[in-house]
MINU-426177 format. One line per 10 residues: their letters; for each residue x, y, z of C-alpha. Coordinates in steps of 0.001 Angstrom, whole numbers, padded with zeros to 6 digits, always signed. Layout:
BEGIN
A	X:Y:Z  ...
//
This chain:
BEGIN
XXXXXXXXXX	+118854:+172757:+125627  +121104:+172976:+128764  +120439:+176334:+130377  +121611:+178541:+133100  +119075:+181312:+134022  +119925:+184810:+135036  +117369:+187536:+135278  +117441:+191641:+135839  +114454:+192917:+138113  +111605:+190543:+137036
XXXXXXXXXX	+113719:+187765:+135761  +112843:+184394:+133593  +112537:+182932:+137258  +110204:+184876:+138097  +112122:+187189:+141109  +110764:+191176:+141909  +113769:+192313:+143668  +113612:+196088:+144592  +117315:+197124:+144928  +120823:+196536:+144290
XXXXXXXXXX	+120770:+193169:+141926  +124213:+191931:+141025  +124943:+188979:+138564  +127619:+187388:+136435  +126222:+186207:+132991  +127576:+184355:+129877  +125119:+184026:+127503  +125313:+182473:+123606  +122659:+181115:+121763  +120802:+178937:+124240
XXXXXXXXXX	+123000:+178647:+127302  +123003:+181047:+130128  +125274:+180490:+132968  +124672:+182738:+136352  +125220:+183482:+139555  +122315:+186451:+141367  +123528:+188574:+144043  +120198:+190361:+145576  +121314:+193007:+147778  +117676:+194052:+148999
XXXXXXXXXX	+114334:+191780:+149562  +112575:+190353:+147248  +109998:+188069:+145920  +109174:+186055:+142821  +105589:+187464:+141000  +103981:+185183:+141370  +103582:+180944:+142170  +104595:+180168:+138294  +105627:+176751:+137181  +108132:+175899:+134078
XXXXXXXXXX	+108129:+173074:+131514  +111722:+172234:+132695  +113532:+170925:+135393  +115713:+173569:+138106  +118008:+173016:+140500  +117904:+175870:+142879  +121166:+176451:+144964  +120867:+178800:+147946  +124533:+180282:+147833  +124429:+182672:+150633
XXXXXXXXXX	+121340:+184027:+152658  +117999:+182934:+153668  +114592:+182431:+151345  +111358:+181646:+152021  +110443:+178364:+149252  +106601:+177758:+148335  +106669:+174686:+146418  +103773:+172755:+145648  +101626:+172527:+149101  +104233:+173527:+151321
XXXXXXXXXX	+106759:+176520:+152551  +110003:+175949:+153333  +112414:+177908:+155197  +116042:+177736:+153117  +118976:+178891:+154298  +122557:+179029:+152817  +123555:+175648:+151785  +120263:+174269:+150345  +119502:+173170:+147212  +116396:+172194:+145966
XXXXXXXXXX	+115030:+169995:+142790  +111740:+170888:+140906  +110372:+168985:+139146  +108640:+170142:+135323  +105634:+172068:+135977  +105591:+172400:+139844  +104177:+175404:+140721  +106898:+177428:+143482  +107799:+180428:+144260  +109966:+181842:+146593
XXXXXXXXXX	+109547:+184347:+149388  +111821:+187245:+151591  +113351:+186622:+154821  +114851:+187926:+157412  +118046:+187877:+156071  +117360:+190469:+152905  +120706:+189746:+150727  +120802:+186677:+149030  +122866:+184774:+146438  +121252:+182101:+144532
XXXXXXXXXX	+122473:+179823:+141269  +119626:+178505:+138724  +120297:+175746:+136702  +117064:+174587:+134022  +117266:+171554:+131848  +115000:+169978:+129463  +114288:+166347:+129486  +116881:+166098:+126215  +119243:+167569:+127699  +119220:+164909:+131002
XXXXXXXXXX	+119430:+162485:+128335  +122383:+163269:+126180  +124395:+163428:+129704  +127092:+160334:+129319  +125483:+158462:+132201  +125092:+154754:+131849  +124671:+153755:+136209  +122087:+156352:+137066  +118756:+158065:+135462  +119651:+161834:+136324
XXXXXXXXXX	+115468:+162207:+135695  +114343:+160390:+138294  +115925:+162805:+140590  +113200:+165482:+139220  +110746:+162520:+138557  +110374:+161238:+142193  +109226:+164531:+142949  +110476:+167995:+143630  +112812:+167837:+147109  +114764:+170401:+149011
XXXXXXXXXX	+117779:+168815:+150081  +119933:+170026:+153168  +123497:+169423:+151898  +126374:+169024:+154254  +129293:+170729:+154699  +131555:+168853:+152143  +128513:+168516:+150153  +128095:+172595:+149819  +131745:+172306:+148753  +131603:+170034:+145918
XXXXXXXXXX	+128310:+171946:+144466  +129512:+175170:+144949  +133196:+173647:+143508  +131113:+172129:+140023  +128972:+175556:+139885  +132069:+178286:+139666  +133908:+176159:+137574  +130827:+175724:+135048  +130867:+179901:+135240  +134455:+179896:+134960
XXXXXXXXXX	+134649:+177330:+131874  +131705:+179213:+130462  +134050:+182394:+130268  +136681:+180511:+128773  +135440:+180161:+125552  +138738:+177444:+125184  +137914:+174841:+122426  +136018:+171660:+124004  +134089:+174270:+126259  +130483:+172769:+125794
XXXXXXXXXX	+131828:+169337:+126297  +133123:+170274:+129445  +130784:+171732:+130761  +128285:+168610:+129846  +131000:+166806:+132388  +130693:+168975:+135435  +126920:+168755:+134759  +126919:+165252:+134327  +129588:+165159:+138184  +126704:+167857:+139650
XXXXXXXXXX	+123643:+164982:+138442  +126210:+162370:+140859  +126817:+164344:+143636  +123106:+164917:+143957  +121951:+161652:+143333  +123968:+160211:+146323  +122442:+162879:+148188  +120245:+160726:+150959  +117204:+162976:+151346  +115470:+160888:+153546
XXXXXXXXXX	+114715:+163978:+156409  +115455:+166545:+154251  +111913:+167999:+153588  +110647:+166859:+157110  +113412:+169065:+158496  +112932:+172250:+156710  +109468:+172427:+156351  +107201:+174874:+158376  +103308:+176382:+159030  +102136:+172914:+159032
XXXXXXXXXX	+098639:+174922:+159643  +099195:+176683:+156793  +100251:+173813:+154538  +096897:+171790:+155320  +095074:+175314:+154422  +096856:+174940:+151072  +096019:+171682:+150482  +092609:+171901:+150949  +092221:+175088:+148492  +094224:+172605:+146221
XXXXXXXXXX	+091242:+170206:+146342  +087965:+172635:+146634  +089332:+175671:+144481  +086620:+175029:+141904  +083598:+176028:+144474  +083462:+179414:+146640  +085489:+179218:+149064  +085245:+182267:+152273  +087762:+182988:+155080  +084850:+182406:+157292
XXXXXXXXXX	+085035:+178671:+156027  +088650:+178248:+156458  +088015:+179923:+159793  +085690:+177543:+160935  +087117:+174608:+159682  +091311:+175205:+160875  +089466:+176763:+164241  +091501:+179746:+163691  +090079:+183596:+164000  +089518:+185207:+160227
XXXXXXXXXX	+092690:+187568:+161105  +094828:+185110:+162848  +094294:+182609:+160025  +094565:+185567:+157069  +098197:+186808:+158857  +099482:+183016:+158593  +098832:+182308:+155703  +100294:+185649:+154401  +103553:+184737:+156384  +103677:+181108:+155406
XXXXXXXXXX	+102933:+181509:+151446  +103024:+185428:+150779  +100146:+185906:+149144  +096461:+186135:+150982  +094152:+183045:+150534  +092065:+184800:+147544  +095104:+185326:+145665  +095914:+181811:+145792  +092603:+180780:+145003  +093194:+182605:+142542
XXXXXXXXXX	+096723:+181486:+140718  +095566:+178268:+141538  +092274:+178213:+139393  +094089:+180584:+136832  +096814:+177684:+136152  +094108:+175098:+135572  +092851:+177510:+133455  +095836:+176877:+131560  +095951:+173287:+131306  +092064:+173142:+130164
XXXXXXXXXX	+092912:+175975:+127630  +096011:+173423:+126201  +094413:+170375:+126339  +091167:+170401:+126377  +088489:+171876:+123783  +085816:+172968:+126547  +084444:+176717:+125363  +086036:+179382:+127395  +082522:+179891:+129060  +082645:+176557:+130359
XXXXXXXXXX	+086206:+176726:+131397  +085315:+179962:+133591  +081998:+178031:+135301  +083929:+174899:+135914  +086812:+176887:+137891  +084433:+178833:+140169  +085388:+182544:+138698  +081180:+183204:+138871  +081301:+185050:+135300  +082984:+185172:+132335
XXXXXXXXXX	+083907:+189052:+132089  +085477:+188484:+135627  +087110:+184717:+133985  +088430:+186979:+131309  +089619:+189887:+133629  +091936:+187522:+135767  +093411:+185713:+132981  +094642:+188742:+131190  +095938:+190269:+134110  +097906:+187080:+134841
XXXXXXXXXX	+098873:+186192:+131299  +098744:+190123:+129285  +096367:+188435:+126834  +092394:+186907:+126565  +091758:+183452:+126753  +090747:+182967:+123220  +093477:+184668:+122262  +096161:+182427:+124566  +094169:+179227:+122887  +094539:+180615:+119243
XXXXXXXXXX	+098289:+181355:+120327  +099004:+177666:+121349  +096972:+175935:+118564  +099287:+177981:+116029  +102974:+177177:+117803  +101636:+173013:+117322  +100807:+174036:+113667  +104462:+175437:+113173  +106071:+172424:+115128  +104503:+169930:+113109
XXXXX	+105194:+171572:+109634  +108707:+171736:+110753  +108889:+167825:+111721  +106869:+167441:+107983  +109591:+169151:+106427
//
């Protein structure tokens, strides 16, 4: 699967945009080609994670990036790599209108690229990055993007295979990308990014703002505002999507009761377990376990078959 998202309002990447939301779109079977014009803030629902890799290009604008433990301030230019299941999500800025490309492939799809010099995974697999491209740089991403759009509305015979070229060209350009300072350089709320990271490692116990407060030496409101700023959402939230996607994982890969699952993540009962994980997901989670033990029994018929 090779696959350019698009999305209208609440899109598959996630973005709540209230306002004028442009976008050209070529769409057949399983590949999606797009470029977003948002002329009005907006920001993605919620932290989410996907079980591909993106490549987020900042065309024009400015963005606030959450990604992983850290916020980033991206402006037009940037591009950044995530990496399979990375939790991000990106924020308003100043600037309100922004123009952004999404490009999500599967690990099959990096490996039917004709590449013999390079492994166009380990760009994901080292980690997600945000990388401050230079001026010619911009030019030759921005160059390979259109022309995938452009080939895209061709339809001409030969179209798939070229467009497996300029992807193939984008993996190159990137991957003599020197990232070294990149992340160093755009990243921001150091405060705020240690907050994160410990919530990361204690999100299974209560946790109060009078703790954080204490600990960061930082006043309940001063501490609750950057936060806010830094990741836009307030530390219980977080706590929150953060115990709600281990939730998740222990629901897919482990066979712990759902009981268990809601005592081990710290959400103090299981009605209130239950309550969250609906709102999050729009179903229970016995139901979301029954859901993904049935898609494996379908998937391995079909490979029996």
């Amino acid at each position: 699967m090779l696959s350019f998202q698009a999305g209208n309002g609440y899109n598959q990447a996630g973005d709540a945009s209230m306002g004028t939301h442009n976008q050209i779109t070529y769409i057949q079977d399983d590949l999606r080609i797009s470029l977003d014009e948002f002329a009005v803030s907006g920001s993605m629902a919620s932290i989410h994670a996907h079980n591909t890799y993106e490549i987020y290009y900042l065309y024009a604008g400015e963005r606030f990036l959450y990604l992983n433990q850290t916020t980033y301030h991206l402006k037009k230019g940037d591009l950044v790599l995530i990496n399979a299941y990375d939790r991000h999500r990106t924020i308003a800025a100043s600037v309100n209108e922004h123009q952004r490309f999404l490009v999500m492939l599967n690990e099959q799809s990096l490996q039917l690229l004709p590449l013999t010099e390079i492994d166009a995974a380990e760009l994901f697999h080292r980690g997600s990055s945000v990388l401050r491209l230079s001026r010619e740089e911009q030019a030759a991403v921005e160059h390979l993007l259109f022309r995938l759009l452009q080939e895209r509305k061709s339809g001409q015979p030969g179209c798939r295979n070229m467009m497996q070229a300029l992807v193939t060209e984008l993996m190159i350009t990137l991957f003599r990308h020197q990232p070294a300072a990149d992340n160093r350089m755009l990243a921001f709320h150091d405060r705020a990014a240690e907050m994160m990271k410990y919530l990361n490692a204690h999100y299974r116990r209560s946790i109060t703002i009078m703790e954080l407060s204490e600990r960061f030496a930082l006043s309940r409101f001063h501490l609750s505002r950057l936060f806010k700023s830094a990741t836009g959402f307030t530390v219980i939230d977080y706590i929150h999507h953060v115990r709600l996607l281990e939730a998740r994982q222990l629901l897919r890969s482990t066979s712990h009761s759902v009981s268990s699952i809601a005592d081990m993540l710290g959400f103090g009962s299981l009605a209130h377990f239950e309550r969250m994980f609906k709102r999050s997901t729009g179903t229970s989670p016995t139901l979301f376990r029954k859901l993904l033990s049935e898609s494996k029994g379908d998937f391995r018929r079909k490979e029996d078959d």
